[in-house]
C-alpha positions in Angstrom: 0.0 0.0 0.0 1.7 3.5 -1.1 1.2 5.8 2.2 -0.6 8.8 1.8 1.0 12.2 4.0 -1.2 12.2 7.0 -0.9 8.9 8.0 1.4 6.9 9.7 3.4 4.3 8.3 0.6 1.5 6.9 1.1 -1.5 9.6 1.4 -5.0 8.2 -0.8 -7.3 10.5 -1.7 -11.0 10.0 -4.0 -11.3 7.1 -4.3 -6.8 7.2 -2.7 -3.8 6.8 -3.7 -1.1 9.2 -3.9 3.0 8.5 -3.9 5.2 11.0 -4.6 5.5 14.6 -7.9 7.3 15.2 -10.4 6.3 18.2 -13.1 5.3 15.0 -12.2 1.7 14.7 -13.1 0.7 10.7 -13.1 -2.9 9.1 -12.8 -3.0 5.2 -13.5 -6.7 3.4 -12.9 -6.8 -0.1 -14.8 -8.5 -3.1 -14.1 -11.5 -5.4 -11.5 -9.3 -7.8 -9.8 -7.6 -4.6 -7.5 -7.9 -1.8 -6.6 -5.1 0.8 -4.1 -3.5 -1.3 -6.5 -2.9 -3.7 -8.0 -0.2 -1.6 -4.2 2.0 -1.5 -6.3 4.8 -4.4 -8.3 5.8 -1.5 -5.4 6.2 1.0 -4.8 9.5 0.3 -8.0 11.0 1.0 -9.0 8.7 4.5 -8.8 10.9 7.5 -6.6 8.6 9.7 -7.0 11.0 12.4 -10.6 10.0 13.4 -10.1 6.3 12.3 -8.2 3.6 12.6 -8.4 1.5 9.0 -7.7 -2.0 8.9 -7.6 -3.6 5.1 -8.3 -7.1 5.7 -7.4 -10.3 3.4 -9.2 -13.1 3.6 -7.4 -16.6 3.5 -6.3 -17.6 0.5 -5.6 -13.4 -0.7 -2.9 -11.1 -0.4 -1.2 -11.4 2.7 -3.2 -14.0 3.6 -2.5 -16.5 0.5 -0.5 -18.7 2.6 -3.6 -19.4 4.8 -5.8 -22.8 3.9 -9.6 -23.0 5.0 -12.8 -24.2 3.9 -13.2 -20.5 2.3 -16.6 -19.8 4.2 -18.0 -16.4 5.5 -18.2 -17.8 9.2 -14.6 -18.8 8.6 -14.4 -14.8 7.8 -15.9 -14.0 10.6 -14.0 -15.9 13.0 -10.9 -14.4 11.3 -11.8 -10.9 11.7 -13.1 -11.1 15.4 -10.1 -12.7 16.0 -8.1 -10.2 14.9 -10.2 -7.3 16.1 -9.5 -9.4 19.9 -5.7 -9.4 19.4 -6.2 -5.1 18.5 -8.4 -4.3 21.4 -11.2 -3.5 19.3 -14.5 -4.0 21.1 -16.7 -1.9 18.9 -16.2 -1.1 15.2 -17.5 -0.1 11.7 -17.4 -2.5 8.6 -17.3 -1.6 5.1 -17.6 -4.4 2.2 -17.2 -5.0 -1.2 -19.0 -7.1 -3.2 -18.9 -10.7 -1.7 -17.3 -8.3 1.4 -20.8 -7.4 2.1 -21.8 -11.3 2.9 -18.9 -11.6 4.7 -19.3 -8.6 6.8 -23.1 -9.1 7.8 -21.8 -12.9 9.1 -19.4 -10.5 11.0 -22.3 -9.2 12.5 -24.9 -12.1 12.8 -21.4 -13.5 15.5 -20.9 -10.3 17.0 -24.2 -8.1 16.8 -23.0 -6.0 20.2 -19.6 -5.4 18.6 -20.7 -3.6 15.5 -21.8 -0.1 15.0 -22.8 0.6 11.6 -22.0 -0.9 7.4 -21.1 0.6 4.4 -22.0 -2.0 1.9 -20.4 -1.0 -1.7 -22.0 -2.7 -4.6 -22.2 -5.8 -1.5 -23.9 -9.0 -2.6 -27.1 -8.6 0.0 -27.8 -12.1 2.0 -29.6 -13.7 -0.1 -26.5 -13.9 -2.0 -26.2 -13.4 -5.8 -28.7 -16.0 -6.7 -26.6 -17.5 -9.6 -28.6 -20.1 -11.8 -26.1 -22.9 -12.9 -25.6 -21.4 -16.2 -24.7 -18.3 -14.8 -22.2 -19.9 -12.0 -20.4 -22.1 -14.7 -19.8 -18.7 -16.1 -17.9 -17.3 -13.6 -16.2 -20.8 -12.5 -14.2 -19.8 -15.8 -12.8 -17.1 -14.1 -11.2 -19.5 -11.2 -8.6 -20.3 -13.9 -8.8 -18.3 -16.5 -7.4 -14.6 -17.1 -9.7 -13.8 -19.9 -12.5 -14.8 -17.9 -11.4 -11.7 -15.1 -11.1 -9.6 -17.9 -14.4 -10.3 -19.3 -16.2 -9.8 -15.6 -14.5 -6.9 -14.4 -15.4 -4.8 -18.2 -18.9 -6.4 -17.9 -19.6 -5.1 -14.1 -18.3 -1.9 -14.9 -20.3 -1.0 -18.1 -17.8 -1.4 -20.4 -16.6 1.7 -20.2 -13.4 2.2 -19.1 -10.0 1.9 -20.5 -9.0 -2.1 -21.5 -5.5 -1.4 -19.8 -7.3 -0.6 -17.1 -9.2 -3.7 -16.7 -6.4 -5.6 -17.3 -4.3 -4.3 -14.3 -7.6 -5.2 -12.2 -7.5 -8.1 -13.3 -3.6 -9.0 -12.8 -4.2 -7.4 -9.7 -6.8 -10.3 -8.5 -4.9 -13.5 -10.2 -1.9 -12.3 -8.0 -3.4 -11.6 -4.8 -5.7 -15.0 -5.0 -5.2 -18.4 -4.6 -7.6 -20.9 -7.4 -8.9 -22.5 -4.2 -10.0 -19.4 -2.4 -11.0 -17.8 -5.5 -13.5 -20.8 -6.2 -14.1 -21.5 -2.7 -15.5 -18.2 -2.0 -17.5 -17.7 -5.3 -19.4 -21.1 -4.1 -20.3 -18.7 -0.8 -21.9 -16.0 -2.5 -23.1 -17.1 -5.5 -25.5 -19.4 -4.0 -26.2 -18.7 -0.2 -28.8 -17.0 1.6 -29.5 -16.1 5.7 -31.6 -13.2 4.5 -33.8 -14.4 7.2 -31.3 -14.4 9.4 -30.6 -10.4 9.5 -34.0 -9.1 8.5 -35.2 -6.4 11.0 -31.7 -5.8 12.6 -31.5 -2.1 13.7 -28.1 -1.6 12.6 -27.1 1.9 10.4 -26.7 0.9 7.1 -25.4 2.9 4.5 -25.7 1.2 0.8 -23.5 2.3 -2.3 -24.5 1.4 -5.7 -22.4 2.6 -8.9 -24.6 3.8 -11.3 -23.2 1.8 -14.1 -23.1 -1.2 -12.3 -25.4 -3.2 -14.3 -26.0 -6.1 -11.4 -25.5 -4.8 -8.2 -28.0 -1.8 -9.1 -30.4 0.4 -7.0 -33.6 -2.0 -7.9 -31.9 -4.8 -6.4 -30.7 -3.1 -3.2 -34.1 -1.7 -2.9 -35.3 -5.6 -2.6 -33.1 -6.7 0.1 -30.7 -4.7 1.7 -33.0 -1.7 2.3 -36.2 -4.2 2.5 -34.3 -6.0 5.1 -32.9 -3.4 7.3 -35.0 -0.3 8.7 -31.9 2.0 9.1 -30.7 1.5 5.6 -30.2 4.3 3.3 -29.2 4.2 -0.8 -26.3 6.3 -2.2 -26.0 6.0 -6.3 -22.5 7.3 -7.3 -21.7 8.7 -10.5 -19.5 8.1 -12.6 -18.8 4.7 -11.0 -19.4 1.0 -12.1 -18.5 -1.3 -9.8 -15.5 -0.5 -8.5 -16.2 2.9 -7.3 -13.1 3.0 -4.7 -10.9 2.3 -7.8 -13.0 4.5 -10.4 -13.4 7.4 -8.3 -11.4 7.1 -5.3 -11.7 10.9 -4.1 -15.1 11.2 -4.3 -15.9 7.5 -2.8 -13.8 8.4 0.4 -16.0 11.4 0.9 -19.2 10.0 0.8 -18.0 7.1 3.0 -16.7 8.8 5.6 -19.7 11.2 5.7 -21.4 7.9 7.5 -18.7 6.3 8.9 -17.2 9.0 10.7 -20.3 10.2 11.9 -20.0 8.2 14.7 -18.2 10.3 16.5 -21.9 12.0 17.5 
């Protein structure tokens, strides 16, 4: 992670990276395509006076790639409330990405007294992506195949931007992934569901759709994450696929720390 000038040097934990050393204690899970250093575009613009960030990688990613599991969201869970425990953090934030925003409501559905608020970004709700087998087979191609991260990552983010763009993003995932984990979590998100499970929890939720993100869209949040929690609220960013902390990094970090950093009230 390149270190922006008001923060102290980044911290390399087990399986994170920490920024700053504000009293706000934040969580960040990544998606499918990412990995905590994927986040470094935002780096310059957190205030790491307020907060305390920690980038976390999930086995089988980044830092974490020499880790084995059985690549499941409670396995995430256990992982991040373990390391939260060995920080002395006893109440914090979480932001996710993606298949991060499974993973960070099992994070909650373990420790419900431990967490204040979510920013979900373009998060798969928890019903999961609800992937027909035709459409899972699809993706399974990109387990093992390049092309098949290129194709996704242009597809999810309207096929817009620039192809040497795309192709960094996806470089950027093959290295920082492990073809078990990659698979292993796809098979989480793809296909679960424990909507029941968090329907009607009071928590402050703040949801972030890109408004060329022709999936993870407005009308689908509208369904389940705001259906499902009563202190939800919807954010469509412009200019933004699905990647909107690597589209438009500057503008992303302002918006998300508008609610996260509110909890200093």
């Amino acid at each position: 992670m390149s270190m922006p000038a008001n923060a102290s040097q980044p911290v390399a934990l087990n399986g994170s990276c920490q920024v700053g050393n504000g009293p706000l204690r934040i969580i960040v899970l990544s998606g499918w395509f990412g990995c905590a250093d994927a986040w470094s575009p935002l780096l310059d613009a957190l205030d790491t006076e307020q907060a305390s960030w920690l980038f976390f990688d999930y086995r089988g990613y980044g830092r974490s790639r020499h880790l084995r599991g059985d690549y499941s969201f409670e396995e995430v869970a256990a992982d991040v409330l373990r390391l939260a425990d060995s920080l002395g953090w006893d109440r914090f934030a979480l932001v996710g990405h993606s298949m991060g925003g499974m993973a960070m409501q099992r994070v909650l559905l373990a420790a419900p007294h431990r967490v204040t608020r979510m920013l979900a970004v373009t998060a798969v709700p928890a019903c999961g992506a609800r992937m027909d087998a035709q459409r899972l087979a699809s993706f399974t191609v990109a387990i093992d195949e390049l092309a098949g991260r290129r194709f996704i990552i242009d597809y999810s983010t309207g096929k817009r931007l620039p192809a040497a763009w795309v192709e960094r993003m996806a470089q950027q995932s093959w290295d920082n992934s492990t073809p078990a984990a990659f698979g292993g979590y796809l098979a989480q998100w793809a296909t679960g569901d424990f909507s029941a499970a968090v329907a009607g929890n009071p928590v402050p939720v703040k949801v972030m759709v890109g408004e060329h993100d022709p999936s993870l869209n407005a009308d689908l949040m509208q369904k389940t994450w705001l259906a499902w929690y009563p202190n939800a609220s919807l954010e469509i960013l412009p200019n933004a696929g699905h990647y909107p902390m690597n589209e438009i990094p500057v503008a992303f970090a302002a918006s998300a720390q508008a609610f996260l950093l509110d909890q200093a009230a």
